[in-house]
C-alpha positions as CSV (number, residue, x, y, z in Angstrom):
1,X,70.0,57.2,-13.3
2,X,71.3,59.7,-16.1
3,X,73.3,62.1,-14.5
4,X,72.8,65.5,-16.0
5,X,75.2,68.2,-15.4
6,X,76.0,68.6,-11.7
7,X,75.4,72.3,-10.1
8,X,76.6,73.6,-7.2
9,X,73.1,76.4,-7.4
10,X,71.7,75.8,-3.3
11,X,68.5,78.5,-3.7
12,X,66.5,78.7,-0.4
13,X,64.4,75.7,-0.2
14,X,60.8,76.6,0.9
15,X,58.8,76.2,3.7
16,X,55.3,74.0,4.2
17,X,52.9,74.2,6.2
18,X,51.1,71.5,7.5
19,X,48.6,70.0,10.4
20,X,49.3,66.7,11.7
21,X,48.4,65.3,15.1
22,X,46.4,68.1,16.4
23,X,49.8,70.6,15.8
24,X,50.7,73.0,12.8
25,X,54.1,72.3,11.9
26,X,56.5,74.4,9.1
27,X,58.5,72.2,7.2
28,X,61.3,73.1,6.0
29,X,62.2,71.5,2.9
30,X,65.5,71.1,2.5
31,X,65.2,68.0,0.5
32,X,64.5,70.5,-2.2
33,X,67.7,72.2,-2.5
34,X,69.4,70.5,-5.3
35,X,69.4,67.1,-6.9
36,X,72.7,66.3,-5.6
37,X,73.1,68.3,-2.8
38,X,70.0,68.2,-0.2
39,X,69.4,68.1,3.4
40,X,72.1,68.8,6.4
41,X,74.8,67.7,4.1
42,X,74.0,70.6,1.7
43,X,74.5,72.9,4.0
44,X,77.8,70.8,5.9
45,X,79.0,71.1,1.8
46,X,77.8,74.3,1.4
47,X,81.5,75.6,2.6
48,X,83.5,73.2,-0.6
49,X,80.7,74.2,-3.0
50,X,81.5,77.8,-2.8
51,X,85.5,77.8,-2.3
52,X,88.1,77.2,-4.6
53,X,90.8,74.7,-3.6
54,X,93.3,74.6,-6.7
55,X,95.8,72.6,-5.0
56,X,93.3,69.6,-4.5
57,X,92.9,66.3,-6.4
58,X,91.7,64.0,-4.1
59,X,89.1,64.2,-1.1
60,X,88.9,61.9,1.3
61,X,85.6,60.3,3.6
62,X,84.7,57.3,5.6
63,X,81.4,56.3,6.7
64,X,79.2,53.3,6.2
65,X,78.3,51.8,3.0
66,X,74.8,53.8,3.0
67,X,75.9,56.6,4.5
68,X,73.7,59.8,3.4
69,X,77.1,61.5,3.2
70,X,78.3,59.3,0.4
71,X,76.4,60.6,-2.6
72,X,76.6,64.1,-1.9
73,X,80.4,63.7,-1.5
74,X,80.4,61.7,-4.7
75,X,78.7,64.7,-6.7
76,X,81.1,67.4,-5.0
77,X,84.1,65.7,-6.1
78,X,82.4,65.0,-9.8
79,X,81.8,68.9,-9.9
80,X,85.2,70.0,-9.0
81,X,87.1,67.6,-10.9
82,X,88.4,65.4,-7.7
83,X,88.7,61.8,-6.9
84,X,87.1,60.8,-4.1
85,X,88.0,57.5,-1.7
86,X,85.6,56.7,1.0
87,X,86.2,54.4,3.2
88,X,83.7,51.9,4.7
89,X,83.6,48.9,7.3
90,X,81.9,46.8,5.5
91,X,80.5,46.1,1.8
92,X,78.0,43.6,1.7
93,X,78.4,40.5,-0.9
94,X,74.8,41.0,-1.8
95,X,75.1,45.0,-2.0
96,X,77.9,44.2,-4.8
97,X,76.4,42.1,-6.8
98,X,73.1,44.5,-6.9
99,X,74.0,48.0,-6.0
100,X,71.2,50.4,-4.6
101,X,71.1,53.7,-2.7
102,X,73.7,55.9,-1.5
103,X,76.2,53.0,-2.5
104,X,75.0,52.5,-6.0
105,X,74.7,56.3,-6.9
106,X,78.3,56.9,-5.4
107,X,80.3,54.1,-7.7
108,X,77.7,56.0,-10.5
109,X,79.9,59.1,-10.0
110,X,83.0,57.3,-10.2
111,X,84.3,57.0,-6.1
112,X,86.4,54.6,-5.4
113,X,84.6,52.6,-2.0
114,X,87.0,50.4,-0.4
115,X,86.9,48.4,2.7
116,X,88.6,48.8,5.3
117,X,90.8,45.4,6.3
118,X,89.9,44.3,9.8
119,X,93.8,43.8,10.0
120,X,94.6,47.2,9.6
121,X,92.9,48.2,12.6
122,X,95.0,47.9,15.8
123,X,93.3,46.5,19.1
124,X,90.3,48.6,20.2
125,X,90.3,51.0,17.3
126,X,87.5,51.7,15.0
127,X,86.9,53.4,11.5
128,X,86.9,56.7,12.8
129,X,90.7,56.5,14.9
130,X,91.6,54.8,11.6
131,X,91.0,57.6,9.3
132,X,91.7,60.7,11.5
133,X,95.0,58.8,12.0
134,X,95.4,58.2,8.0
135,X,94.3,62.1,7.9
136,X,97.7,63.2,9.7
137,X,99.8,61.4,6.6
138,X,97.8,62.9,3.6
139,X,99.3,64.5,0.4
140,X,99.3,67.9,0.3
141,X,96.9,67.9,-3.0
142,X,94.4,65.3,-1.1
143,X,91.5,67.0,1.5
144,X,90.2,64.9,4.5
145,X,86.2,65.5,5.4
146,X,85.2,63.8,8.7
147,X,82.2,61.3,8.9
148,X,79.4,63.5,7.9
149,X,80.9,66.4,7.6
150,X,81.6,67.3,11.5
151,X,84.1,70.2,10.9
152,X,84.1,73.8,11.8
153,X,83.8,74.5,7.7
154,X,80.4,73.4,8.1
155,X,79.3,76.8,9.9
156,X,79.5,78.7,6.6
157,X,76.4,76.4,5.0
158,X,74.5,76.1,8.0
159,X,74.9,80.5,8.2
160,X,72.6,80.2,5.5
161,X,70.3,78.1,6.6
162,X,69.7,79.8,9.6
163,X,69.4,83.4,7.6
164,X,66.5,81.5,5.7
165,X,65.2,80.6,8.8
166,X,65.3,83.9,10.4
167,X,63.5,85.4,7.7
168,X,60.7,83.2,7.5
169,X,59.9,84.1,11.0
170,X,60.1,88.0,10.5
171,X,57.6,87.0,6.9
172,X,55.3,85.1,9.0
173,X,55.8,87.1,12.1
174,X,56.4,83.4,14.6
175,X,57.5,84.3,17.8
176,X,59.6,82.7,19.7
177,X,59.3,79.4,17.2
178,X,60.7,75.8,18.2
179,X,63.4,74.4,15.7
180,X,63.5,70.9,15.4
181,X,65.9,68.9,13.7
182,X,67.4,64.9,14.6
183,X,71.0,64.2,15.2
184,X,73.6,62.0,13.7
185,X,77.0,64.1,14.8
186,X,74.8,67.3,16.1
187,X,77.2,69.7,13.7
188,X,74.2,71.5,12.4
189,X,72.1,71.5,15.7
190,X,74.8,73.1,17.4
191,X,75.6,75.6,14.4
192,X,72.2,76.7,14.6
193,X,71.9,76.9,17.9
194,X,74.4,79.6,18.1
195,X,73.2,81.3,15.0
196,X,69.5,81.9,15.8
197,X,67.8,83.5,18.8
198,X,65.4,80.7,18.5
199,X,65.2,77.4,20.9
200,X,66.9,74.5,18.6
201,X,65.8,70.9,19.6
202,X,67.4,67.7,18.6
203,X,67.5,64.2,19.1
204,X,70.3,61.0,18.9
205,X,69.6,58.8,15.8
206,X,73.7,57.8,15.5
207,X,73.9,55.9,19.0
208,X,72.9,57.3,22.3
209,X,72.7,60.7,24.1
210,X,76.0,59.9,25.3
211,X,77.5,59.5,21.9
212,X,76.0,62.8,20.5
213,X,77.4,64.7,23.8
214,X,81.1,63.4,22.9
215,X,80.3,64.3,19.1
216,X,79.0,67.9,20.0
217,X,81.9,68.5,22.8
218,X,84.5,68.2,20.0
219,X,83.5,71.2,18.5
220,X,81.8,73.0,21.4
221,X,82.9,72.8,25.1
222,X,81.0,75.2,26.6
223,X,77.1,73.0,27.3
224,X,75.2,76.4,27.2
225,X,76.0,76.6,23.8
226,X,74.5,73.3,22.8
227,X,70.8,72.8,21.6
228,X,68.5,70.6,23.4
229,X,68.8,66.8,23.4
230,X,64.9,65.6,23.5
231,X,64.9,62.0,25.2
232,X,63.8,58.8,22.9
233,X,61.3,56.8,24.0
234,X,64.1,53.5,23.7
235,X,67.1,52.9,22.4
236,X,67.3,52.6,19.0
237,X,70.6,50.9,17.0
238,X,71.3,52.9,13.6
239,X,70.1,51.5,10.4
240,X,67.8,48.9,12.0
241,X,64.1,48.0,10.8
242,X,61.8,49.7,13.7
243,X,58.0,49.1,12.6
244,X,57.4,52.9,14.3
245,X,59.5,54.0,12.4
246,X,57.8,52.7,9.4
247,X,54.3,53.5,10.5
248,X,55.3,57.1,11.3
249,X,56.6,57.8,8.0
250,X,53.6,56.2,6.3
251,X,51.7,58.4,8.2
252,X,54.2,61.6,7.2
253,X,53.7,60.9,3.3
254,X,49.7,60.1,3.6
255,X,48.6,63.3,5.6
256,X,51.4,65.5,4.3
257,X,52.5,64.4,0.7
258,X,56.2,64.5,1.6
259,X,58.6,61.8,1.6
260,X,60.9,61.9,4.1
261,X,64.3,59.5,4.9
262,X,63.9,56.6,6.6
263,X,67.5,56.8,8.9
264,X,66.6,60.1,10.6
265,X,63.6,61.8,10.3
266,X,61.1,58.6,11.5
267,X,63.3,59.1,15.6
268,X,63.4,63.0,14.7
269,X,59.3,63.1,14.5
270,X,58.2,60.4,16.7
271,X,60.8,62.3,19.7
272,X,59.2,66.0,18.6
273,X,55.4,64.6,19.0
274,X,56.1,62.8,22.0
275,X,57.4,66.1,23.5
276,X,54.9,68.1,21.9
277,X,51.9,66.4,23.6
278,X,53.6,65.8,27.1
279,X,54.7,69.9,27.6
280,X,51.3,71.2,25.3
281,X,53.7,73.4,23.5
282,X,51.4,76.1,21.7
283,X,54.8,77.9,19.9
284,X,55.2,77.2,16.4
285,X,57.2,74.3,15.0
286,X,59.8,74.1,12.5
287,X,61.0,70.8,11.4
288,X,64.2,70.5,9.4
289,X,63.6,67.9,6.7
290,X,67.0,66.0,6.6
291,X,67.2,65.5,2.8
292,X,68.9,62.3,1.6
293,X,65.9,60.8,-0.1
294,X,68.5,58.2,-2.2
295,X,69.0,56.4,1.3
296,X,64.9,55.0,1.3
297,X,66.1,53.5,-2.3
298,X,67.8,50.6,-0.1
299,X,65.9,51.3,3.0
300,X,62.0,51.3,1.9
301,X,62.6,47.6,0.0
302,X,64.0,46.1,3.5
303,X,60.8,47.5,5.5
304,X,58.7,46.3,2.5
305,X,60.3,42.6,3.2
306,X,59.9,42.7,7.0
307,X,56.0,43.6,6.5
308,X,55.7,41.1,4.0
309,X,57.5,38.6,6.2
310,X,54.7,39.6,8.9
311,X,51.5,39.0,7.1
């Protein structure tokens, strides 16, 4: 990919409407805000986009290999002139040898991926103790960001989005609309819950409800606060090949013409219809595309395999 000039420009991104599944659903298309900067990550970024941090050289991220974090990190620390080490579990011998995706557009950028040795990790920690851990014995000129960008800073972003929001509603006069949106850490869930006088809904993609409640306590202790947690129909383990999945976001780009990821948004819509026809909602919908569009660069060849493997 040539790399033009990197912008930190977030304009609204617009809203469509479509009719799917006997429902009319506004879309918000977030995966339109920039090139480099798009879905809940744009506005998690929004807050290091529009600040000025002289003293900083260096940023610092952990995640996995893929993670829709990566690139968007990559491109803010192109843009202000920063190095940026992210560090990951795991890099796959075969993702080396043929980079793709978030992984392949990161190194592009110039960050520095490096694994994490399994020796480095004392008994019955895990990335995350790792690095908050290596985050207490950082440089002054270097600036830690938590996996996806679960930090207080990510209010200032997600302000925005839910002042676009608002405004649609008053345009289109929706009362009382449903916002929808799925869940790694819940950051912008919760941040929108307390902005907007609206009912938020969300899902767990990043483990269970369990792990989302411990991820959302962290920054908000009081449960009244917290959008709703809509129940999966199973379990589902991050990153793995689900042929729902697949078949729901075939039937998203054929009846809507928009492609969404393939980490997030397959859980997010098949938990929002599956609510939708067992309560008969009748209030109008807004679904939250989640952006990160790079991610189905590595993900839509491994569902292509697995349905060729099939036949």
């Amino acid at each position: 990919m040539q790399h033009e000039t990197i912008t930190p420009l977030l304009a609204p991104s617009p809203v469509q409407r479509v009719n799917m599944a006997g429902f009319t659903f506004f879309i918000k298309r977030d995966d339109l805000l920039n090139p480099y900067f798009s879905g809940n990550k744009a506005r998690k970024f929004a807050y290091f986009l529009n600040n000025d941090f002289p003293a900083i050289k260096k940023i610092i991220g952990h995640g996995s290999v893929q993670a829709n974090s990566l690139y968007p990190l990559a491109a803010l620390a192109k843009l202000k002139g920063w190095q940026l080490d992210f560090y990951v579990n795991n890099i796959p011998r075969w993702l080396k040898q043929s980079p793709n995706g978030n992984y392949r557009a990161a190194l592009a950028l110039g960050t520095n991926i490096i694994e994490v040795d399994k020796s480095a990790l004392t008994e019955g920690a895990n990335l995350d103790s790792f690095m908050r851990s290596k985050a207490q014995q950082l440089a002054p000129d270097t600036l830690f960001i938590p996996e996806g960008g679960r930090s207080k800073n990510a209010k200032q972003g997600i302000a925005v989005l839910a002042a676009e929001i608002q405004l649609f509603c008053q345009q289109q006069s929706l009362q009382s609309p449903i916002i929808m949106l799925p869940s790694g850490t819940g950051t912008t869930a919760l941040f929108l819950q307390s902005l907007l006088p609206y009912k938020v809904f969300t899902c767990a993609c990043v483990g269970d409800k369990q792990y989302l409640t411990q991820q959302l306590s962290e920054l908000e202790s009081d449960l009244s606060a917290w959008p709703t947690i809509l129940p999966s129909a199973k379990r589902y383990q991050f990153g793995k090949l689900y042929p729902e999945f697949y078949q729901i976001w075939l039937q998203l780009k054929q009846q809507t013409n928009i492609e969404f990821d393939l980490l997030y948004d397959p859980l997010g819509w098949l938990t929002l219809l599956a609510y939708l026809k067992k309560k008969r909602v009748d209030q109008p919908i807004i679904y939250i595309h989640q952006g990160g569009l790079i991610g189905n660069e590595s993900m839509l060849p491994r569902y292509q395999r697995k349905q060729t493997r099939q036949c």
